[in-house]
C-alpha positions as CSV (number, residue, x, y, z in Angstrom):
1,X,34.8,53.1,63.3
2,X,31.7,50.9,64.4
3,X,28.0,52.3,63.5
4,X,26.8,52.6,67.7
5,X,23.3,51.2,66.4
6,X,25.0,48.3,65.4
7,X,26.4,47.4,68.4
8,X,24.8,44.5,71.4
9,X,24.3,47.5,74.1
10,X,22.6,50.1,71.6
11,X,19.4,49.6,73.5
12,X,21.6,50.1,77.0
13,X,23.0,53.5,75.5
14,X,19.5,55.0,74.0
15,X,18.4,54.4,78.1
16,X,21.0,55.9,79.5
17,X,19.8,59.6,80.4
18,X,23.0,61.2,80.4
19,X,23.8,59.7,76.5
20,X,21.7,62.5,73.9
21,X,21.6,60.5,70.7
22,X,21.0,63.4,67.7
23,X,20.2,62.1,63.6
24,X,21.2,63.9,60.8
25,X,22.0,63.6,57.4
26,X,18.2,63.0,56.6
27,X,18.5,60.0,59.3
28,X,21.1,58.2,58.2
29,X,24.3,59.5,60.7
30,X,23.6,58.6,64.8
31,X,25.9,60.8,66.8
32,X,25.8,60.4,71.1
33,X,27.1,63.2,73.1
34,X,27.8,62.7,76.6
35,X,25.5,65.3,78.5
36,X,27.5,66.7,81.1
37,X,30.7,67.3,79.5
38,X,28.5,68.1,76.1
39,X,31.1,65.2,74.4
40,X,30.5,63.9,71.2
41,X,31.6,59.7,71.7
42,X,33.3,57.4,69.3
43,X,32.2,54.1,69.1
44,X,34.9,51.1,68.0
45,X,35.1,47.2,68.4
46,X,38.0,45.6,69.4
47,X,38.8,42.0,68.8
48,X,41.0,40.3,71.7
49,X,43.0,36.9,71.9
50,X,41.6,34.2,74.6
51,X,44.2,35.1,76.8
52,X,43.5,38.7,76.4
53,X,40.0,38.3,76.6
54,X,40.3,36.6,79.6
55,X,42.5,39.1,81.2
56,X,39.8,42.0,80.3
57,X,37.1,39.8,81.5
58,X,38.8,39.6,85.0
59,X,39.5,43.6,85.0
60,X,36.1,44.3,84.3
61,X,34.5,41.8,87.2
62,X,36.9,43.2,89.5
63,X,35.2,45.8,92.1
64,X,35.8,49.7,90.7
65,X,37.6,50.2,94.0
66,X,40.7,48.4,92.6
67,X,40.1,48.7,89.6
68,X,43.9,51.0,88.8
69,X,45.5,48.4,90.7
70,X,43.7,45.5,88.6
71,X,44.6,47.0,85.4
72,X,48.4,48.1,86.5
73,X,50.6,48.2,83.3
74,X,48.6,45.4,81.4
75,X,47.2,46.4,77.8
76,X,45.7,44.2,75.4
77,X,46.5,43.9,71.7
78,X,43.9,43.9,69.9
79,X,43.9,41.1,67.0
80,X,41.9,40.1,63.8
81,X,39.4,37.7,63.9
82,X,39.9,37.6,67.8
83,X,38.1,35.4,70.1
84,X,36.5,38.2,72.4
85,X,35.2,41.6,71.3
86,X,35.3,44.2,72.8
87,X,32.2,47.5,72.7
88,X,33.5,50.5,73.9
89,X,31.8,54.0,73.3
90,X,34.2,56.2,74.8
91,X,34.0,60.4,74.8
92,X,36.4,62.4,73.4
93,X,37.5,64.0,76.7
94,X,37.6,60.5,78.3
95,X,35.1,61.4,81.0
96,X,32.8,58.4,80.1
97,X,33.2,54.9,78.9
98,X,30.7,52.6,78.3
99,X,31.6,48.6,77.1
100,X,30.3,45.0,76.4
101,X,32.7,42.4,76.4
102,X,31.6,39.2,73.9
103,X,33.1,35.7,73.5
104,X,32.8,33.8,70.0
105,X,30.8,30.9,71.0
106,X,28.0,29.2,68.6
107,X,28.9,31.3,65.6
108,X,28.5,34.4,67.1
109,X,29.4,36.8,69.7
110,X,27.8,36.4,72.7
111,X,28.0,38.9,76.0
112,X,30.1,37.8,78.9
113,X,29.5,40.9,80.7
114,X,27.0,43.4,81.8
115,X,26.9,46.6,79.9
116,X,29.5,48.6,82.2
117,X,29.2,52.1,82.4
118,X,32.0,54.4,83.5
119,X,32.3,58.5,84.8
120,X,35.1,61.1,86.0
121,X,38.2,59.0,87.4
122,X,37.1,55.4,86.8
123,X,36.6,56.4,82.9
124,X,40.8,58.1,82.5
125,X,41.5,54.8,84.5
126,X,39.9,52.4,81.8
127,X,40.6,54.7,79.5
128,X,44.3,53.4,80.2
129,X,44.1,50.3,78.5
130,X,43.6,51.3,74.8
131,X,46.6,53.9,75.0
């Protein structure tokens, strides 16, 4: 499991008012709950092949209003040492997603999307492809 202060969209996550970031253990565990559903999240990176990557690059550009029929039955692999990487800070109760895709370019990963944030239907649909 990923530290979520290490990750490229911590500052995106600390903004987001429904995200309630809590310390403990004299500072040194952060745990985010998801506000409305009171959910504590799990944090993870996921490392993708090129043509994986690609794939979850074109599923994430793609308007949320197809976004089931974009996704269909496709799910990634995750790899070692993969190409893309994937953020994704997901609640327990899958009502809230939140992810940064990266490519490896220049010795390190580099953001080829927007910090997407996902609630209620859209974030079971997503939800769908690491299952």
């Amino acid at each position: 499991m990923a530290n979520i202060k290490n990750l490229q969209m911590w500052n995106d996550i600390c903004t987001d008012v429904r995200i309630q970031i809590s310390k403990s253990l004299f500072g040194l565990k952060t745990t985010a709950t998801y506000k409305p559903t009171n959910s504590i999240i799990n944090v993870s990176t996921l490392e993708y092949s090129p043509q994986d990557g690609e794939h979850l690059r074109n599923i994430l550009s793609a308007p949320r209003a197809t976004l089931s029929s974009t996704i269909g039955e496709y799910r990634p692999k995750p790899i070692a040492c993969g190409n893309y990487m994937l953020e994704v800070c997901r609640s327990r109760d899958n009502q809230f997603v939140c992810l940064l895709l990266s490519q490896y370019q220049d010795l390190e990963y580099k953001p080829v999307t927007d910090t997407l944030f996902f609630e209620g239907d859209e974030a079971k649909t997503i939800c769908q492809l690491f299952q």
